[in-house]
C-alpha positions in Angstrom: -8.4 -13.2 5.6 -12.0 -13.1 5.2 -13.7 -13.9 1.9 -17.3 -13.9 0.5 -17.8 -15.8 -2.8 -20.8 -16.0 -4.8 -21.7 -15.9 -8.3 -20.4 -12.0 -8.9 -19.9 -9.2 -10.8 -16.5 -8.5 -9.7 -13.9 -9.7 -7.2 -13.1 -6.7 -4.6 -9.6 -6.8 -2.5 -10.6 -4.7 0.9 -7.9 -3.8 3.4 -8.4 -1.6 6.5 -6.4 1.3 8.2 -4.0 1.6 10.1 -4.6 0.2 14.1 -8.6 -0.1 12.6 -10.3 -3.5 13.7 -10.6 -5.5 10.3 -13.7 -6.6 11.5 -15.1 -2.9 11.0 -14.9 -3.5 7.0 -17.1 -6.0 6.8 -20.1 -4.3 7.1 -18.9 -2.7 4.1 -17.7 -6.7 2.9 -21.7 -7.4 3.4 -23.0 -4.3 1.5 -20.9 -5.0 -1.4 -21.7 -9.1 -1.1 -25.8 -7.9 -1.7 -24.1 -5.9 -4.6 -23.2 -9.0 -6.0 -19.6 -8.6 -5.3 -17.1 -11.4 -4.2 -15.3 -9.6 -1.4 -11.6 -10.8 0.3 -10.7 -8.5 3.7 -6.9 -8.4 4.3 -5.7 -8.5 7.6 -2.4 -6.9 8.2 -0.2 -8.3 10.9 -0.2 -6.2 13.6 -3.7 -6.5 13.8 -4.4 -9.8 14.6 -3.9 -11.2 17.9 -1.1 -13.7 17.3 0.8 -11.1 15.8 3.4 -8.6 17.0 2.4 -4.6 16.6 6.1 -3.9 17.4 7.4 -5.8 14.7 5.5 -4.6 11.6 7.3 -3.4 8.5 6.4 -1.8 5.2 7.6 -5.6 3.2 5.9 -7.3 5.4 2.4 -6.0 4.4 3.3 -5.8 0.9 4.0 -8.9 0.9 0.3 -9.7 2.8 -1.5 -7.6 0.2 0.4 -9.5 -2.3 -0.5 -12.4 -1.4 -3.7 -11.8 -0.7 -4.3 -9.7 -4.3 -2.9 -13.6 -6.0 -5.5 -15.6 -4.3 -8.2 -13.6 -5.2 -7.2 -13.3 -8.5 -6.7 -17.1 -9.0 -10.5 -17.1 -8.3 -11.8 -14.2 -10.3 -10.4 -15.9 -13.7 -12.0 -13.4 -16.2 -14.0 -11.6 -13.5 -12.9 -7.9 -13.0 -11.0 -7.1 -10.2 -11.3 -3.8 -8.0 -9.6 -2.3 -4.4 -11.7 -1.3 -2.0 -8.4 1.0 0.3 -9.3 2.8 3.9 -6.0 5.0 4.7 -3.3 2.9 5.2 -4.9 0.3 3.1 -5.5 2.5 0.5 -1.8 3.9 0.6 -0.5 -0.2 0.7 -2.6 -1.0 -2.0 -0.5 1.9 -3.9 2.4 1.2 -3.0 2.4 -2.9 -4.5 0.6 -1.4 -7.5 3.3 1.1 -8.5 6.7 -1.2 -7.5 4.8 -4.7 -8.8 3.4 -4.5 -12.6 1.5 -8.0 -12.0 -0.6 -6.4 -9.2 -3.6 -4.7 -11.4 -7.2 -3.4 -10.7 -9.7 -2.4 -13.1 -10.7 0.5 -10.8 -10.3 1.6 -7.3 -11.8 3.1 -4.4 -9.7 5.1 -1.7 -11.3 6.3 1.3 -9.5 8.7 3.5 -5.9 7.9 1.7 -3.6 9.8 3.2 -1.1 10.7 0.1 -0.9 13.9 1.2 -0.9 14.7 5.5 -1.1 17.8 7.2 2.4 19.7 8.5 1.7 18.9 12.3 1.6 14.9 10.8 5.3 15.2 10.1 5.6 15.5 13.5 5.0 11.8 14.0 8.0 11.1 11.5 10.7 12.7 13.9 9.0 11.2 16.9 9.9 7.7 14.7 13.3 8.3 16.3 11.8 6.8 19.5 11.3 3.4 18.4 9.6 2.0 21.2 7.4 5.1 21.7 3.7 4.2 20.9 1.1 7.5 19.9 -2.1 7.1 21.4 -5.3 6.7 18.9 -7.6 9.5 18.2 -10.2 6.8 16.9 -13.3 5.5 19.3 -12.0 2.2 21.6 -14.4 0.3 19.7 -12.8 1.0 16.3 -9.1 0.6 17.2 -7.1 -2.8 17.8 -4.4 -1.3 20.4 -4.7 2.1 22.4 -1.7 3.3 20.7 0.0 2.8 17.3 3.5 1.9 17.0 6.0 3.9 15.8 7.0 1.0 13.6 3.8 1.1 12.6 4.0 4.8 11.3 7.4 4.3 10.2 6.1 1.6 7.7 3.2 3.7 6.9 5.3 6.8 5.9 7.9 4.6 3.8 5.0 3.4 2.3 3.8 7.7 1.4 7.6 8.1 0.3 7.8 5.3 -2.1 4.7 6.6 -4.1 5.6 10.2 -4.5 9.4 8.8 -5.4 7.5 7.1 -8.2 5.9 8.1 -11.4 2.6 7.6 -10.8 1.9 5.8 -14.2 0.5 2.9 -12.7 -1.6 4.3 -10.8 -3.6 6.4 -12.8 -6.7 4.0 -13.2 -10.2 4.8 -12.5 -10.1 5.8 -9.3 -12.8 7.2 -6.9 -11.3 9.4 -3.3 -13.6 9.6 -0.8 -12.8 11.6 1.8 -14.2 14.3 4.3 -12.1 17.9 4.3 -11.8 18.1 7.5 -9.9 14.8 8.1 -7.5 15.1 10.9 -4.3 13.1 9.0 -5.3 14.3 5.5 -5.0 17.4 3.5 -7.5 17.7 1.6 -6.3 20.4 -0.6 -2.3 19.2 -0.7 -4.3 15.8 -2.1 -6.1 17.7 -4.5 -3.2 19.4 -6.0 -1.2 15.9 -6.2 -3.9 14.3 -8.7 -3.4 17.7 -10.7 -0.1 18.0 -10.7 1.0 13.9 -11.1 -1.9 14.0 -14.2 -3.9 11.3 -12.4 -6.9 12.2 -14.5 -8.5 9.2 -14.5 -9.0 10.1 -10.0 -12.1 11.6 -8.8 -12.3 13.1 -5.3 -15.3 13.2 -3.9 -15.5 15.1 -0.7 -17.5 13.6 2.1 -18.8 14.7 5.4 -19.5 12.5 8.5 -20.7 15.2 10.5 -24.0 12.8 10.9 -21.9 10.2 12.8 -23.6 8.3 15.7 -20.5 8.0 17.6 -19.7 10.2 21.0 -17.5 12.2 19.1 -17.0 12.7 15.7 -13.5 11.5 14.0 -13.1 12.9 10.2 -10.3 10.3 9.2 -13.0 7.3 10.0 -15.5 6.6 7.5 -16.4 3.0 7.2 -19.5 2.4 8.4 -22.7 3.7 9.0 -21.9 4.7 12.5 -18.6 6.6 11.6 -20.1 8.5 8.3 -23.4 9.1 9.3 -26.5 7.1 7.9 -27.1 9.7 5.0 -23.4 9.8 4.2 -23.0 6.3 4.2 -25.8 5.4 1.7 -24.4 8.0 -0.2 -21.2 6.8 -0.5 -22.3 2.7 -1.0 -24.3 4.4 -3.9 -21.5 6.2 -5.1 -19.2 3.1 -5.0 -21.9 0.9 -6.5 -22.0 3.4 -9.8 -18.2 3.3 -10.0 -18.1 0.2 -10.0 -21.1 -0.8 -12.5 -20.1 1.7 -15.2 -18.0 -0.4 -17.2 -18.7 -3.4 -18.8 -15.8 -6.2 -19.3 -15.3 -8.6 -22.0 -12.5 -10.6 -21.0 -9.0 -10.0 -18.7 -7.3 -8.5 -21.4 -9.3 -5.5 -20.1 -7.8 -4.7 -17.3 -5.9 -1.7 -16.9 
């Protein structure tokens, strides 16, 4: 874990995507550090080098987040806490909040979360039969930790999706800003839509997104989270846009938090 501290406005819990370098959140980490945020980047095992990809598990990065959300929050004191999610992170981060009561943000911002995947995504489900099958990454080599992802990987990933729709979604209706661009590859963008309708999340805002200024050699919708993957327009559009959410309330004392 990586952490920024400073005298803040706020303590922010980032964790990265699935097979994503952790690294690539921190120039996101710096942006909101000259925000005047305290920032703490998670990462999951599987994506560190001592650890095994083969071996991950839903519980196991629950636990992680869990323990990660604790230390930060033993350092806030009265400061406001928010989650800062990229796709698997973002779906994690969900997860712990619904199951664990303790584990509370004051808002939240979700960046490609993918609640809600396209059909052909299901495929990867039934391919989960093959344990020891690996799928190969549609992200740029300089963004992804392995050339493949595990199937346990996915398989913890999907329990994760499973365990939030089998909930009630009480929890999890704080200020929350979805970021996300329409045409992402794992995410549907309309089946997401219709879940903060019809689970009455109306305290979610989804704010669609396009990275079709990336830099990269080829353009992948799912990755937003730098400058390089969104595009430098997109991108200061979207620090500005998590900046305001962020700003807009003011809080008195921890009692406040949702």
């Amino acid at each position: 874990m990586q952490t920024t501290l400073h005298q803040t406005q706020g303590f922010v819990l980032m964790i990265h995507g699935l097979n994503l370098k952790p690294a690539k959140m921190l120039s996101l980490s710096h942006e909101l550090s000259a925000m005047n945020f305290s920032v703490l980047n998670v990462e999951l095992s599987g994506h560190r080098a001592e650890s095994d990809w083969t071996k991950v598990s839903r519980s196991q990065w629950l636990s992680e987040i869990k323990t990660a959300y604790e230390n930060l929050k033993s350092q806030a004191g009265l400061s406001p806490l928010f989650l800062v999610g990229y796709s698997l992170g973002a779906v994690l981060a969900m997860d712990l909040m619904q199951q664990d009561s303790s584990v509370q943000f004051q808002k939240a911002i979700l960046l490609s979360p993918p609640l809600e995947v396209h059909t052909m995504t299901h495929l990867i489900e039934i391919l989960g039969l093959i344990p020891t099958l690996k799928i190969p990454s549609l992200a740029p080599k300089e963004y992804r930790f392995h050339d493949g992802t595990s199937m346990r990987a996915y398989k913890a990933l999907f329990q994760s999706i499973k365990a939030i729709h089998n909930g009630d979604f009480q929890r999890l209706n704080i200020p929350t800003t979805v970021m996300m661009d329409p045409k992402d590859e794992l995410v549907s963008f309309p089946k997401l839509k219709k879940l903060i309708r019809d689970r009455q999340l109306s305290r979610w805002t989804i704010v669609p997104v396009s990275n079709q200024g990336s830099t990269l050699a080829k353009t992948y919708h799912h990755l937003m989270v730098d400058s390089a993957s969104a595009g430098k327009t997109q991108w200061q559009a979207m620090l500005k846009t998590i900046q305001t959410s962020f700003q807009t309330t003011s809080y008195k004392s921890e009692e406040n938090r949702c």
